[in-house]
N, C-alpha and C positions, 0 to 999 in steps of 0.2 A: 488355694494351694500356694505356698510357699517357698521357693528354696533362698536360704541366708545364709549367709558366713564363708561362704567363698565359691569357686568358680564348678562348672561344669564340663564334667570329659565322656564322651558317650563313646564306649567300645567298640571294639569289632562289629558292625551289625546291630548294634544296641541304639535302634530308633526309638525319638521322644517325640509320645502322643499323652498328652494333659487334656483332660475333656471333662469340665467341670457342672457338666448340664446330663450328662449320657445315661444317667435312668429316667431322668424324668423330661426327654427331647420338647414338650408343649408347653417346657415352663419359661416365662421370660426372665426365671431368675438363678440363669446361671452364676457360679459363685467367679470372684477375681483372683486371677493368675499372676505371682511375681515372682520372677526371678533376676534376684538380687545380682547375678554375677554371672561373667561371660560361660557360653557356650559353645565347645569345641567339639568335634567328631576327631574318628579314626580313619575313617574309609568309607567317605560318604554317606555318612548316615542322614536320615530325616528328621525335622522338626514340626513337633503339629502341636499348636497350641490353641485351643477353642473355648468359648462360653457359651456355646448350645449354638443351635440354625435358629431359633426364633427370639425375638425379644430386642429392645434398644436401651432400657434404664437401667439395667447393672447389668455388671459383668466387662469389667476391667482387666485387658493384661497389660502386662509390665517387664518389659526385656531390657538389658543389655546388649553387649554384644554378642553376635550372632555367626559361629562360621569363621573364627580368627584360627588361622594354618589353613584354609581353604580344602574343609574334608567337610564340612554339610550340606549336602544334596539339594535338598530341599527344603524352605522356610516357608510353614503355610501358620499365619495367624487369623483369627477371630477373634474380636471384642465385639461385643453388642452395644454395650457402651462406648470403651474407649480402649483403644492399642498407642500407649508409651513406648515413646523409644526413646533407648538412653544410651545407645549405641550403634557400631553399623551394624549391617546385614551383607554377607558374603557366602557364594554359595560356592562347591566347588568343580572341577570340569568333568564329571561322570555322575550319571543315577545309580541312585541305590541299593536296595533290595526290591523296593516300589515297583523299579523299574523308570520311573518317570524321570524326564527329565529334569536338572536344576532348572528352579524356580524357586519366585518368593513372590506369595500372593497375600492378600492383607485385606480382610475385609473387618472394616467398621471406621470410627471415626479414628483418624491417625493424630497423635499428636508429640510432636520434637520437643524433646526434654534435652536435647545436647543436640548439635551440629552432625548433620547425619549424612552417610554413603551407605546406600544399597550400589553391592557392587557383585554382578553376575557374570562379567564378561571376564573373557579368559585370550591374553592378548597373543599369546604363543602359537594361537591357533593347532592345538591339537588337542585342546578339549571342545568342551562344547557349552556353550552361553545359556545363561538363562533366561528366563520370559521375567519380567516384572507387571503384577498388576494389583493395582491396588483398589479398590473398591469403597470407596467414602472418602469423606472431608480428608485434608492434611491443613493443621495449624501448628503452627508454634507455639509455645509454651507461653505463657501468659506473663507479656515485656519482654523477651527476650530476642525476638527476631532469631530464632535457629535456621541455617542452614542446611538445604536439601540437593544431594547428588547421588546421581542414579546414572549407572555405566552397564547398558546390555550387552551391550556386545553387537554382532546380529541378530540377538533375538529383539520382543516384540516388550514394548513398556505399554501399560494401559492405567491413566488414573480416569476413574469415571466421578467424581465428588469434587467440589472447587477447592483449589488450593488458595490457603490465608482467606478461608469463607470468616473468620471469626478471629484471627489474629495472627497479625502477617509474619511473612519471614521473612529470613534474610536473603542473600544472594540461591536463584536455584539454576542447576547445572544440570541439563538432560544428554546425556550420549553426543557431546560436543566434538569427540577426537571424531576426524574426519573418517576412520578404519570404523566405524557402529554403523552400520548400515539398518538395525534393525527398526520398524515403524516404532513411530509414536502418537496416541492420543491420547491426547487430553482435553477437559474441559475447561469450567471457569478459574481466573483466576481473580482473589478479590469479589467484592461485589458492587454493581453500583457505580458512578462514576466520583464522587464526591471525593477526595483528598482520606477520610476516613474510613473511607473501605477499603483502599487501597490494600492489596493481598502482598506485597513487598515491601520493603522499609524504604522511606526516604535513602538515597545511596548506595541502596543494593542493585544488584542486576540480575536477569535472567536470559540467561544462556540454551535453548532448547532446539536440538539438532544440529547438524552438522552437514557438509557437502555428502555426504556418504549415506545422509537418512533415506532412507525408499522412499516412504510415504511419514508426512507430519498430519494428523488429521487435529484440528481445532473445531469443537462439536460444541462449544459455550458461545451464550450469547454477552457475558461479561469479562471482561478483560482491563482488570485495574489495576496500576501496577506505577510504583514511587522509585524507578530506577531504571537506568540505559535496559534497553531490549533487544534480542536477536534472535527469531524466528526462522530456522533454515532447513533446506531439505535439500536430496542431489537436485541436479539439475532437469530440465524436462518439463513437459507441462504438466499443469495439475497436479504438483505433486505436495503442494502444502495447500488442506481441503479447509473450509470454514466450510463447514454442517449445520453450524446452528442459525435459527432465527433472529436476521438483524445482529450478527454481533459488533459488538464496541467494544474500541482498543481506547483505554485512556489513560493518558500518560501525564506525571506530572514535572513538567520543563527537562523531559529526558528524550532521550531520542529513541528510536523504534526501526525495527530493519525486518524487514521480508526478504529473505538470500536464498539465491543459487535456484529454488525451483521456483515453476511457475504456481498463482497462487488461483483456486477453482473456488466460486461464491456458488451457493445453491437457494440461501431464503435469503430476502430481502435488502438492507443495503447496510452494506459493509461497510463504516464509520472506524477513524481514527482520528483522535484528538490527542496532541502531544503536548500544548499548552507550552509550547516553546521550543521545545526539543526538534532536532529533526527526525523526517519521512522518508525513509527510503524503499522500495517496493523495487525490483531486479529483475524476477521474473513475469514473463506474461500475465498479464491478470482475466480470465476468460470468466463468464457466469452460465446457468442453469434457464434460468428463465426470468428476462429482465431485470435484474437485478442492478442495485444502485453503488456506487462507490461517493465516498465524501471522506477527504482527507485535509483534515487543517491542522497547522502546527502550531498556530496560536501567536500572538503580538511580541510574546519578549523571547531572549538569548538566539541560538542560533534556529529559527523559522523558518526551516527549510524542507520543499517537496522534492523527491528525486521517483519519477517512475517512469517503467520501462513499456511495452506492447499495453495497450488495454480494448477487452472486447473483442479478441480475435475469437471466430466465430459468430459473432451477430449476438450475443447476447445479453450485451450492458445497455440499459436503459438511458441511466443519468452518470454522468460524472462531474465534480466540484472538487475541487484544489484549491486549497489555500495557503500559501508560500508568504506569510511576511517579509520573511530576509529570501525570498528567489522559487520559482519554479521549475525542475528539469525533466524536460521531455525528452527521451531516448528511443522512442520509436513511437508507433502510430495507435492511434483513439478511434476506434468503432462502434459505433451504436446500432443497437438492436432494430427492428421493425414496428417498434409498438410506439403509439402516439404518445407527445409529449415530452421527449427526450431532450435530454441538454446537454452540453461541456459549457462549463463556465471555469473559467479560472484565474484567481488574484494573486497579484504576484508578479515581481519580474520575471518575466518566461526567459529559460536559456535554451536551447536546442543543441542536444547533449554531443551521445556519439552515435545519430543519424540522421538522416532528415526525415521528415515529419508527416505523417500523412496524415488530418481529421477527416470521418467521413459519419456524415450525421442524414445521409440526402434519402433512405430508404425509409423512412417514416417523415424526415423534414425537423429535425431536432434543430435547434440554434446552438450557433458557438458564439463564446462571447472571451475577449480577453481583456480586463482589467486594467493593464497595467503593461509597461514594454515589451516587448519583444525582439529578440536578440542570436544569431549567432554564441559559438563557445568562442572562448577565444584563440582556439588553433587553427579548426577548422571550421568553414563557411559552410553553413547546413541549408536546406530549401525548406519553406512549408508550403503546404498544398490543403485548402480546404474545399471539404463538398459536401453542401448541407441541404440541396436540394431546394424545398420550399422553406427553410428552415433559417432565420435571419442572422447574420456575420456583424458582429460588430468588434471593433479593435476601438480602445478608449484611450492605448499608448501610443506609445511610437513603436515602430516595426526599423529596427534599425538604426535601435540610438546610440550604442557602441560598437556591438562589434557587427558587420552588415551580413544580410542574410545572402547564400546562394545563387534564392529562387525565391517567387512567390506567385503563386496561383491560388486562387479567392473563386470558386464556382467559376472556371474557366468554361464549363462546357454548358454549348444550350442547352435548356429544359431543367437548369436550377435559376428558379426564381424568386430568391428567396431576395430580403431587402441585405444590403451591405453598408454597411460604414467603416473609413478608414481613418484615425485620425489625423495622423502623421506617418511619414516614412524617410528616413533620415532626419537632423534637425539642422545639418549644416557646418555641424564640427564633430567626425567626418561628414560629408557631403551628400555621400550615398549609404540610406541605407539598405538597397537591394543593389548586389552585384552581379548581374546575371538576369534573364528574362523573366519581368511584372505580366501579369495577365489577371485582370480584379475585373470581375463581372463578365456578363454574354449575352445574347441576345435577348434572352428571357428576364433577365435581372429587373424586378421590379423598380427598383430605387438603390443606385448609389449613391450617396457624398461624403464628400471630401469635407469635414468639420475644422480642419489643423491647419496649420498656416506654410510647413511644409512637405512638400511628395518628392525628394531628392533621390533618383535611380541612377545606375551605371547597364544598361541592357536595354533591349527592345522593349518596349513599355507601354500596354493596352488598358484603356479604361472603356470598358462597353455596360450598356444598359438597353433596355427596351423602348424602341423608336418611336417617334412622334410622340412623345410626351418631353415634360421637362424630367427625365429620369436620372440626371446626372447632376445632382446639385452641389456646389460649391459654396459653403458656406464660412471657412474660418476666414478668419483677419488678415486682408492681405496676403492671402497665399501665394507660395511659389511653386509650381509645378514643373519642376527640369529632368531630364536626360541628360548623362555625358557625355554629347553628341552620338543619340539612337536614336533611334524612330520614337515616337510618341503619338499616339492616337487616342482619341476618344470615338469610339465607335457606335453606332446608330443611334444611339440617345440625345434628344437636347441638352443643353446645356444652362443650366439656370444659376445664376450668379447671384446671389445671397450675402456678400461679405460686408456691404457700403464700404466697399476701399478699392484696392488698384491687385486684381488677379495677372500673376505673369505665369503664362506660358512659353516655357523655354526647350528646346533640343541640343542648347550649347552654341559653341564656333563650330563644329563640325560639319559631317553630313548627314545630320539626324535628318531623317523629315518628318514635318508635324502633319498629321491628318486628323481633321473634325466634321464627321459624318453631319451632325446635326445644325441646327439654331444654336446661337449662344444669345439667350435670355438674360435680361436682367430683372430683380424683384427684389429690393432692399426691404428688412424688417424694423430699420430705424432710419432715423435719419432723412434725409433727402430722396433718398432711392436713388443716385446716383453713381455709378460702378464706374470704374475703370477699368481699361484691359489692354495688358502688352501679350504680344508674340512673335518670341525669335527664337528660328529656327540656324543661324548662320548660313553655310552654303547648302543646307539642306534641304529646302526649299517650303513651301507652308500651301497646304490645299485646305479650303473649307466650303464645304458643299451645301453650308445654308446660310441662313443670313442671320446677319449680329445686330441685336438691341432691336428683336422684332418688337418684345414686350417689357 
């Protein structure tokens, strides 16, 4: 069926139903539908254009524009093969004789011949919005990167087929005015991770939801995409869903954003690769059942991780961040109950706008940080780790520009897990904790100190488990001072590892130094001879065992 040579005006009432398969419903060889030129209504009339319910190898329709003066009701297409668009889709704010409400639904493979809006919503608010759902692939027209936006309104969008599965688009824009409240799912976009699956064009972007969406549901396990990204829903928890198995976000040198809601994982672990771009994730990220998070931004341009709560609830397994250009933590890391759990994270860490709470100690996950750690630079944040039996190590500095709060490292007895700190402060400034140290407890298998400086301004505990050499001191000449505060090392010996000259200091002030244990020496080069200063000023110095037993 064909209509050419110019436009369509459908009357009073005078709905259009084209159905190119309808005597013979079992054949898969419905005939193809074009219509050459736009179609208009009077007074809400319908559109139904089909190639039969069964069949995929022919049976092509071919539209224009659809619905221009905002008088057709409803747009329902069928291709079995393929639905051309070669213009928008506009429905208008009342149903029609149907009854039904505006809508435009679209089942088969979709394909943008011209830069397209389906457009349902009706911003006046005294009609009524349509539903969008589309059912199969959407591609672009082969080279062309066409353009896809789609404005519901409050009603509900549904693409269930990957968007750019077979040839990408351009920029796509889903219900972005913050006033669309209405849900969105979709699926994959792109396929694969490779640069030529890429479902978007180098330069374009994708724009999908707004502060205003209900619910974003993400039901694909691929997500490839060659331009800036923004993924948003209202605010709230749970409210932007990854449904599918394992999906992956990959990006290439563009950046990527999860806004405004929180984000709910249900299969397996939730990857992004930005390959340069930054990371940013806002609201709480909670899972289903152990599930994994792994976010890296990749080595060049701007490499940056930005997240907010993760695993509230108990049910994040693993977490991995990878920040070339910086890490930020805005609130607190949870891990689930199940063995084998981890935070590990590269990157310089910033501690954003709160302080910080890791807790990994209900199964005994390890934390591990890579790389510095930092204060923002306005405000002085605290971190607080508790990993249980689960081992701590720090490979940076804790406080190499801007100083932290607080720091508590398994403060409390019955985490005994091993810890390492490398440094804390390095000296320019002096202190990189401002405010009360507490690194180890009584249970603490094995502390040490590998760095050459532990520079605090607060009361300042280093404890480990007694009668052993639990408290080992190994970098080059270490300085261990307070700004005039107390400074203890608590039940642990103390075994000195450096072959150089260890100084314990509390300042001029009246810090007092307290040393429960032995202070051991056992050089692994060298001589095996140690040195050791401590001054306390007028603070006075207690040591309750003896030095250079071994």
């Amino acid at each position: 069926v064909e209509f050419v040579g110019g436009d369509v005006l459908l009357a009073n009432g005078a709905n259009l139903t084209i159905h190119t398969n309808i005597g013979n419903p079992g054949s898969t060889n419905g005939g193809d539908i074009t219509i050459a030129g736009a179609i208009a209504g009077t007074s809400d009339e319908d559109v139904t254009l089909t190639t039969g319910t069964v069949g995929t190898t022919s049976g092509t329709v071919s539209v224009h524009n659809i619905g221009a003066g905002n008088e057709i009701s409803t747009i329902t297409i069928r291709g079995n093969k393929k639905i051309q668009l070669d213009g928008s889709l506009t429905t208008s704010e009342a149903a029609g004789d149907s009854t039904v409400a505006p809508a435009v639904a679209l089942t088969g493979p979709v394909e943008l011949v011209s830069n397209i809006t389906i457009d349902t919503d009706h911003a006046s608010g005294t009609g009524t919005d349509g539903t969008v759902t589309i059912t199969g692939t959407i591609d672009s027209i082969t080279g062309q990167d066409r353009t896809l936006t789609i404005d519901s309104g409050v009603k509900a969008v549904s693409i269930t087929g990957a968007i750019g599965a077979s040839q990408d688009l351009g920029n796509i824009t889903i219900n972005s005015d913050n006033t669309d409240t209405g849900t969105i799912s979709i699926n994959d976009i792109g396929t694969g991770t490779d640069a030529t699956g890429s479902g978007v064009a180098a330069g374009s972007t994708v724009t999908i939801g707004s502060t205003g969406t209900a619910t974003l549901t993400l039901g694909g396990t691929a997500y490839n995409i060659d331009g800036n990204t923004a993924f948003e829903s209202a605010s709230g928890a749970d409210n932007i869903k990854l449904t599918g198995q394992d999906p992956t976000f990959t990006l290439h040198d563009d950046t990527i954003d999860f806004l405004s809601g929180g984000v709910h994982l249900d299969l397996g672990t939730f990857t992004v690769n930005s390959q340069g771009g930054a990371i940013k994730i806002v609201g709480a990220v909670t899972g289903s059942d152990a599930e994994a998070i792994t976010l890296n931004s990749g080595t060049t341009g701007s490499a940056t991780v930005e997240v907010g709560t993760i695993g509230a609830g108990g049910k994040i397994k693993t977490v991995s961040l990878t920040g070339t250009d910086g890490v930020t933590l805005n609130n607190n890391i949870t891990l689930d109950d199940s063995s084998g759990g981890s935070v590990s994270i590269s990157g310089n860490v910033t501690l954003g706008s709160a302080d910080v709470t890791i807790t990994t100690d209900t199964a005994g996950g390890s934390i591990t940080f890579n790389n510095l750690v930092d204060s923002n630079d306005t405000t002085p944040r605290s971190l607080t780790l508790v990993s249980g039996a689960g081992d701590i190590a720090f490979q940076g500095k804790i406080g190499s520009v801007y100083a932290l709060s607080g720091l508590s490292v398994n403060a409390a007895n019955g985490d005994d897990g091993d810890i390492e700190i490398f440094d804390i402060g390095d000296d320019s400034p002096a202190e990189g904790v401002v405010g009360t140290v507490s690194i180890g407890n009584a249970n603490t298998r094995l502390l040490t100190l590998d760095g050459t400086n532990y520079d605090t301004d607060g009361t300042t505990t280093y404890e480990a488990v007694a009668g052993s050499d639990s408290i080992v001191i190994s970098g080059e000449s270490p300085n261990i001072t307070t700004k005039n505060d107390p400074l203890s090392f608590t039940a642990g010996n103390i075994l000195l590892k450096d072959n150089g000259t260890t100084t314990i200091s509390s300042g001029t002030g009246t810090g007092l130094i307290t040393i429960d244990g032995n202070i051991n020496t056992s050089s692994e080069t060298g001589s095996g001879t140690e040195a050791l200063t401590i001054e306390s000023g007028t603070g006075g110095i207690t040591i309750s065992g003896t030095i250079g037993d071994t």
